[in-house]
C-alpha positions, 0 to 999 in steps of 0.5 A, spaced: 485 241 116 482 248 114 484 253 108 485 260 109 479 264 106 477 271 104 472 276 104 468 282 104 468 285 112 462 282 114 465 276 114 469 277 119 465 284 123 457 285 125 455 291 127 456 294 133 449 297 134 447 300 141 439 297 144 436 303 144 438 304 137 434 300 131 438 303 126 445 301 123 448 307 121 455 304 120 451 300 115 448 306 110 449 310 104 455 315 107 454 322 106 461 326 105 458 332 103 454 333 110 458 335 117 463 330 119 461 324 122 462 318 125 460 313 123 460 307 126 463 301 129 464 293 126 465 288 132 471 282 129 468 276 131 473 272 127 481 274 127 482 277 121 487 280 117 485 287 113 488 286 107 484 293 103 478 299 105 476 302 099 470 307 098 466 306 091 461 313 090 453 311 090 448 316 089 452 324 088 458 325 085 463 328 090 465 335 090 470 338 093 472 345 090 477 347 097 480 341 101 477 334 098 473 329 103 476 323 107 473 317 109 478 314 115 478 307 118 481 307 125 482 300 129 480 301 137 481 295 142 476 296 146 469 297 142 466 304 142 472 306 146 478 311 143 483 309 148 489 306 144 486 307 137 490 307 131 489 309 124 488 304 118 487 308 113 485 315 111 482 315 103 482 322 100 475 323 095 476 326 090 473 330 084 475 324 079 470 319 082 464 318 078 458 314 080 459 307 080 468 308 081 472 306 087 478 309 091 482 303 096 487 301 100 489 296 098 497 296 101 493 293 107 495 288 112 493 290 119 491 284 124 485 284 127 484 279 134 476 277 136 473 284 140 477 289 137 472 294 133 473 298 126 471 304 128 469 309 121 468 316 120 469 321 114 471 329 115 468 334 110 473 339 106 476 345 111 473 350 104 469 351 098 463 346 096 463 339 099 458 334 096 458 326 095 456 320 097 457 313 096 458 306 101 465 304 104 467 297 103 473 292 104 477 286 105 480 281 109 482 274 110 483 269 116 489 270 121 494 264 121 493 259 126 499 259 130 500 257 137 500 264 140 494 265 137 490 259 138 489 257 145 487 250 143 494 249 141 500 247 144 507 246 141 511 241 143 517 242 147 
C-alpha cells in the first residue's frame, strides 16, 4: 500500500523539448512585457491531478497601464497538438506584483492521465506599456488509484 503524494509540476511533467532544439523555453524566466508567446508544453508521465498554477514575479515588475498581461494553462491531449485543448486557468498580472509576489489558482482539480500535456503560453496587454517578467509554477498530486484507472486491477465481481 502507497500514500498519496504531492508536489510541484516537475514531479509528475518533463519538458517537451523537440531534438533539434537544445533549449527549454518552457522552463525559462518569462517575459510578459515582450510579444505574446507560447511557451511550451510539459508532458505528464505520472496521472495527476493539478490542484494549483500560479506565477511569482522575478527580475521586472509588471506593468500594464491598458489591458494587464495574462499567463494562461491549457490542457491538450495530444502533446504539441490544439485539437481538443481545454482551458485550465488564465492568471491576470497585475500592477500590484512586486518581485518576489505571487498570483494563483488555487481553486484547481483538473485530472491529468500519462501522455496528456500542459500546454503554456501569456498574451501581452491590447493598450499602453506592458512590462514584466517572472517564472510560472504549480502543484499537483497522485490521481486515486481506482480500477478505471489502473489496468493492473481488476474488481471483483
Amino acid at each position: 500500500m502507497s500514500y498519496a503524494q504531492s508536489g510541484n509540476l516537475l514531479n509528475y511533467f518533463v519538458p517537451n523539448i523537440a531534438v533539434a532544439n537544445d533549449d527549454a523555453n518552457v522552463l525559462n524566466q518569462m517575459d510578459i512585457g515582450a510579444a505574446s508567446a507560447d511557451h511550451g508544453e510539459l508532458v505528464c508521465t505520472k496521472a495527476c491531478t493539478i490542484n494549483l498554477l500560479g506565477f511569482v514575479v522575478v527580475g521586472e515588475i509588471p506593468v500594464g497601464t491598458g489591458t494587464a498581461p495574462t499567463v494562461i494553462f491549457k490542457h491538450r491531449p495530444t502533446p504539441l497538438s490544439a485539437t481538443d485543448e481545454a482551458l485550465i486557468s488564465t492568471l491576470q498580472i497585475t500592477t500590484s506584483l512586486g518581485i518576489g509576489k505571487a498570483i494563483v489558482d488555487s481553486d484547481l482539480n483538473y485530472n491529468f492521465e500519462v501522455g496528456d500535456s500542459l500546454e503554456i503560453s501569456h498574451t501581452i496587454g491590447i493598450t499602453g506599456t506592458v512590462a514584466g517578467m517572472g517564472c510560472w509554477f504549480g502543484e499537483a498530486s497522485d490521481k486515486p488509484e481506482i480500477v478505471g484507472n489502473n489496468s493492473d486491477v481488476a474488481e471483483t465481481i
